[in-house]
C-alpha positions in Angstrom: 43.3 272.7 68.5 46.4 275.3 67.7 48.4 276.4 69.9 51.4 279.1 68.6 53.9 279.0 71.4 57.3 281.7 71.1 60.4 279.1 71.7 62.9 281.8 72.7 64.8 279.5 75.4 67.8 282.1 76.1 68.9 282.1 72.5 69.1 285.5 70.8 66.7 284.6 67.9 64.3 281.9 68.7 61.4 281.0 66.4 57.6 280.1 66.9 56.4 276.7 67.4 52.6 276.4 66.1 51.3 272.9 68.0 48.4 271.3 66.1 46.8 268.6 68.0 43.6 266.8 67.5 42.9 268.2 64.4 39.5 269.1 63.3 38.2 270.6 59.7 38.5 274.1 60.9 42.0 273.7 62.0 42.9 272.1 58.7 41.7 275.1 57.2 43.8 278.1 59.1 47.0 275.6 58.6 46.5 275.1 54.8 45.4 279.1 54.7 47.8 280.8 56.9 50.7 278.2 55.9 50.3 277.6 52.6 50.7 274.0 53.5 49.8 271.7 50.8 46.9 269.4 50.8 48.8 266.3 49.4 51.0 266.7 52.5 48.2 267.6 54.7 46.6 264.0 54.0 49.5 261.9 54.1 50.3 263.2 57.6 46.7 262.4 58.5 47.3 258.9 57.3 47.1 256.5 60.7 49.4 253.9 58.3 51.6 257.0 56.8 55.2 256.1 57.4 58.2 258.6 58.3 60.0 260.1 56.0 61.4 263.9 54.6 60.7 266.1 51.6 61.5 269.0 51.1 59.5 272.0 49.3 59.9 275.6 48.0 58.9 277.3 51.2 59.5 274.7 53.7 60.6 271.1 54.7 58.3 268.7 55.7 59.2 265.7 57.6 56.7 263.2 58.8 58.2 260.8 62.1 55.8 258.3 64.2 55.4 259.0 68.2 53.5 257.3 70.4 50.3 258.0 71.4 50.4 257.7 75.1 52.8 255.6 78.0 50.4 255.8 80.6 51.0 252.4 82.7 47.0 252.3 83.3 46.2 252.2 79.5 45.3 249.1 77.6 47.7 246.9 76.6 47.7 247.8 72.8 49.8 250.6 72.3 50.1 252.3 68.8 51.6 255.1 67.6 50.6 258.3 65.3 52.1 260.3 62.7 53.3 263.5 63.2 53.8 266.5 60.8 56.7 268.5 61.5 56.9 271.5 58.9 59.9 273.7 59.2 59.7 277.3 58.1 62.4 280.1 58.3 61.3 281.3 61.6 58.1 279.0 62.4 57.8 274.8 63.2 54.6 273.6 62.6 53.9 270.1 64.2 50.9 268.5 62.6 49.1 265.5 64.7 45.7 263.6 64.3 45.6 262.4 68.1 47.6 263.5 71.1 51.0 262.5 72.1 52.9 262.5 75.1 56.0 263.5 73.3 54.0 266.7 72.4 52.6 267.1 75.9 56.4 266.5 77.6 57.7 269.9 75.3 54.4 272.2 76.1 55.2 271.9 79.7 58.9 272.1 79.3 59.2 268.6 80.8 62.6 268.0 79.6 66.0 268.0 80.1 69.1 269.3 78.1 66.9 268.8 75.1 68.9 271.2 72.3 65.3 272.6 71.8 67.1 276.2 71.2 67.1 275.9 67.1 64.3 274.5 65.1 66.6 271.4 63.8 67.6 270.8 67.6 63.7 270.9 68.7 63.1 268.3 65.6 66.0 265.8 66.8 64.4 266.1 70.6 61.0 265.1 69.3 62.8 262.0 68.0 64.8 261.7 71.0 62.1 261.5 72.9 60.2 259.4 71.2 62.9 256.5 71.4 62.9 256.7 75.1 59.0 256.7 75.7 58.8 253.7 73.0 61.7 251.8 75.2 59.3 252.7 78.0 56.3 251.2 76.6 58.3 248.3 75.3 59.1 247.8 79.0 55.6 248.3 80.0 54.2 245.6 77.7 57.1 243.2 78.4 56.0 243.2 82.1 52.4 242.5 81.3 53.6 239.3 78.8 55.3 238.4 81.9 52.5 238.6 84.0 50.2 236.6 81.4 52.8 233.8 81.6 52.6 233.3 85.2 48.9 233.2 84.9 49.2 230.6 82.7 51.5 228.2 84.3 48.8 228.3 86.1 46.0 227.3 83.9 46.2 227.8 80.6 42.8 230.0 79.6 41.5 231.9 76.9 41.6 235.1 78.0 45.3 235.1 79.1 45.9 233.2 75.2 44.1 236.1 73.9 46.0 238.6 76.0 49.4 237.4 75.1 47.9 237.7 71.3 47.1 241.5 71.9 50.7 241.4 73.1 52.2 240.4 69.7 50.1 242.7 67.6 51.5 245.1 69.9 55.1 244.4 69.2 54.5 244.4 65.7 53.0 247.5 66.0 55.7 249.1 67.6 58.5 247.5 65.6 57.3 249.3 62.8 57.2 252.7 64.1 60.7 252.1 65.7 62.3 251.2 62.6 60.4 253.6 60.2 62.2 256.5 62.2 65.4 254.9 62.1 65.3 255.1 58.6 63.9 258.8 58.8 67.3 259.2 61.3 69.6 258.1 58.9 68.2 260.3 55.9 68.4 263.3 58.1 72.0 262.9 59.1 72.9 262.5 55.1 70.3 264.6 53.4 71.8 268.4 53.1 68.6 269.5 53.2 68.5 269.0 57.3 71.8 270.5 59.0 72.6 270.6 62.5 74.0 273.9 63.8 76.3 272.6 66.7 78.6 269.6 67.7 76.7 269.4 70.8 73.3 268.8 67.9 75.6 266.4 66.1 76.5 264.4 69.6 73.0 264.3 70.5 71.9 263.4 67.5 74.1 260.4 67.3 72.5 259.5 71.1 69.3 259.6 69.4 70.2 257.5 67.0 71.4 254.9 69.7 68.3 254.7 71.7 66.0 254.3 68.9 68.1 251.0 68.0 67.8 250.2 71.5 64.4 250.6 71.2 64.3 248.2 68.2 66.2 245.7 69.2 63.8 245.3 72.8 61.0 245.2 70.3 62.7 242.0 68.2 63.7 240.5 71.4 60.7 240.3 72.8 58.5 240.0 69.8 61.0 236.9 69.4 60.5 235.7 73.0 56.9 236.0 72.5 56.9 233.3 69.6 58.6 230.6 71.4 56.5 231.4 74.3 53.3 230.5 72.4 54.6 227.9 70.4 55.3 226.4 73.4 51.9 226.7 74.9 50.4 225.7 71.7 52.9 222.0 72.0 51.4 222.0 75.8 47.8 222.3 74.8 48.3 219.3 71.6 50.1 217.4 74.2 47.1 217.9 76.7 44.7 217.2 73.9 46.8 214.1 73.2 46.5 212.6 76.5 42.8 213.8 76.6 42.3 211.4 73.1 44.1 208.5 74.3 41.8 208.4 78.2 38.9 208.7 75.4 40.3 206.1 73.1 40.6 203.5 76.6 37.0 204.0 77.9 35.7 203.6 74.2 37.3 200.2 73.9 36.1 199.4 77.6 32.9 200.1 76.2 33.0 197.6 73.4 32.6 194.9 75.5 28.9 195.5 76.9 27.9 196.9 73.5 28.8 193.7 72.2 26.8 191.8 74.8 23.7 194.1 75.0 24.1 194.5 70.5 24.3 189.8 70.8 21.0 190.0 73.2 19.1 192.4 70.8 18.6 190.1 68.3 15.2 188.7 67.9 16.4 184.5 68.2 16.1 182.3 70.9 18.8 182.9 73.4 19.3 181.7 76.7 17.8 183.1 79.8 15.4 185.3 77.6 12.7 183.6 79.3 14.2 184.2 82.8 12.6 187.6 84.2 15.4 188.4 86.5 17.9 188.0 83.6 18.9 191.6 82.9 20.1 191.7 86.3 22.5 189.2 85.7 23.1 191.0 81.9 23.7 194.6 83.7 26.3 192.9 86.0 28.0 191.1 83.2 28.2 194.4 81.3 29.8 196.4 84.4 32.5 194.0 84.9 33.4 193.5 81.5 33.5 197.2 80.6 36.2 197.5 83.6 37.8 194.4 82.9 38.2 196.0 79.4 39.1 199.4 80.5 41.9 197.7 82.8 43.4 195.4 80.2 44.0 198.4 78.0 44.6 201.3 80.9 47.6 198.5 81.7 48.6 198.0 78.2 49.1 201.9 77.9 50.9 201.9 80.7 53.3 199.4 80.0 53.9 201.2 76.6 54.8 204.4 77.9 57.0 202.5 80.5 59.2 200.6 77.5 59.3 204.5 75.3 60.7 205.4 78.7 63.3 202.4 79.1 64.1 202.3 75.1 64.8 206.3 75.8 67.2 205.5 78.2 69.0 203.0 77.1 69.7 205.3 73.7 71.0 207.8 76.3 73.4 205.6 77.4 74.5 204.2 74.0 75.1 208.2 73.3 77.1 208.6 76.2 79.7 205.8 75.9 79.9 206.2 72.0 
């Protein structure tokens, strides 16, 4: 869908911003016609994995920045984000996007504030601007859900909150991405004299934009970083677990031993006593029941007292470390 919108704002010139959004075959036709817009550029900014950057041509300069696809608190956990095409003509901006933003969205409705939107370089540096502050916003978003996910599993630790925090990470990584390829896009722009601001109050901005978007990466690293330690320390919990789990196993398999000897020593086909006695598996069942808890006692104990002499060893180190 196009929509050709006159920016005027109160300045005495103005120019014409032409919003491209959700993109289909006939849209990509009136652009590439009517704009002379090349179809090299055309696919690289319909590339989900395109990253930003700026080039400039004979009749215009393209840049190509990553914004986020939507901050909506009731959306899934995995955010992404999307290129967009921003194609700067003499009088027009052409902004190019496969999805739908709500970076995009926030300037149709004129849902912003002191945004230099009035020239077409001050509309480009408020897209940006924008988009730092809505990925700090989702950053925040996601960081309350990993939050959430850890409380569930202090809890219990389940699958679905494992696979959660997992969704999580991607997430991050995602995000991280995007957040640094348009710092590097920033940078370029504020050194390449192909892209010139018109104002100190541009300039100022600019520099603010800058700011949050290393805000934005910096929550990103933190709590892509944060989210590491967190499951390494759930996957240590569940091997401990699993540990204990083995050695309970290990004590009732060698409680076991003893009737399996018994019953194996009574299998044989030789003359044993009591094997004429009718009542005598009685007395072999009983045998086997108290030596199989005789046997898971003697070892349940010897466990015990091992763990008690780590503990006493462990202390007494302690101690050595303190008066040394």
């Amino acid at each position: 869908m196009i929509t050709v919108r006159k920016m005027n704002l109160g300045s005495n010139k103005g120019y014409t911003w032409v919003d491209a959004r959700d993109v289909n075959r006939e849209d990509l036709s009136v652009l590439t016609e009517e704009y002379m817009i090349s179809s090299d550029l055309m696919s690289d900014i319909l590339d989900q994995d395109e990253q930003s950057r700026v080039e400039k041509e004979d009749e215009y300069t393209a840049i190509i920045a990553r914004v986020p696809l939507d901050d909506d608190d009731s959306s899934p956990i995995k955010q992404n984000s999307i290129p967009l095409g921003i194609i700067l003509f003499p009088e027009t901006v052409v902004t190019i996007c496969l999805g739908d933003s709500v970076v995009l969205e926030d300037f149709a409705r004129k849902r912003f504030r002191q945004y230099p939107v009035q020239t077409r370089e001050g509309f480009v540096i408020s897209i940006l601007g924008r988009s730092a502050l809505v990925f700090i916003r989702i950053l925040k978003y996601i960081n309350r859900q990993k939050e959430a996910a850890e409380e569930r599993l202090k809890e219990r630790v389940q699958n679905a909150e494992l696979l959660q925090m997992l969704e999580i990470q991607k997430s991050l990584v995602y995000l991280n991405t995007s957040i640094t390829s348009n710092e590097m896009l920033i940078e370029k722009l504020m050194k390449t004299p192909i892209f010139r601001l018109n104002s100190e109050d541009e300039q100022e901005f600019f520099e603010d934009v800058l700011i949050d978007n290393r805000q934005a990466i910096a929550m990103a690293q933190n709590y892509a970083d944060t989210l590491v330690v967190t499951m390494d320390a759930y996957a240590n919990v569940i091997n401990n677990n699993m540990n204990n789990y083995m050695k309970r196993l290990t004590v009732f398999s060698l409680g076991m031993m003893f009737p399996t000897f018994i019953t194996g020593f009574y299998g044989m086909n030789v003359a044993l006593p009591l094997h004429n006695w009718p009542w005598a598996w009685i007395l072999l069942f009983s045998f086997c029941i108290g030596s199989a808890l005789f046997g898971t006692w003697v070892f349940w104990d010897r466990k015990n007292k091992v763990a008690k002499w780590d503990e006493e060893d462990e202390l007494k180190n302690k101690k050595r470390k303190k008066k040394s």
